[in-house]
C-alpha positions, 0 to 999 in steps of 0.5 A: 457182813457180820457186823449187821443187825439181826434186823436183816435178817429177813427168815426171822419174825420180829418177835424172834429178832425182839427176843434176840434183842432182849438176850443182848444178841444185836448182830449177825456176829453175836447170834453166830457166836451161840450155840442153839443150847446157849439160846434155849438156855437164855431166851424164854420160849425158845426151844430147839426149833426156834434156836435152829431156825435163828441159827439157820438164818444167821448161817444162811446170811454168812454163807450167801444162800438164796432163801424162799420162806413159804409160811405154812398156816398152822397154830403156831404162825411165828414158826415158819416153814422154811424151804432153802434153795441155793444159788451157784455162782460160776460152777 
């Protein structure tokens, strides 16, 4: 699982997983391995909540949580409103 690219991981735009890319953040492993201060630090236009949501993505991929993303229409689109809905498997 962790040796996947960020590619799969369907919560991010391709403009965050080009960032990533760019930041030498190839995999799930590599991305789960930073902290958001880390990514604000090295990725430019990546603040708090961008940081939060790639790191969100990544966990949300580890952890095996079902996810709906609804994109909310606002100025800034590459920012999605996420809502996260989780799947129990045998009680």
């Amino acid at each position: 699982m962790l040796e996947k690219p960020i590619d799969v991981l369907s919560l991010l735009t391709e403009w965050q997983k080009g960032k990533l890319k760019n930041a030498g953040i190839y995999t799930i492993e590599d991305l789960h391995l930073k902290t958001e201060e880390n990514l604000i630090e090295s990725i430019y236009n990546v603040g708090p909540a961008r940081a939060r949501i790639m790191k969100n993505a990544a966990y949300c991929r580890i952890i095996g949580i079902s996810i709906r993303i609804k994109c909310n229409k606002c100025v800034n689109q590459d920012v999605p409103y996420i809502a996260l809905t989780q799947t129990l498997n045998g009680g």
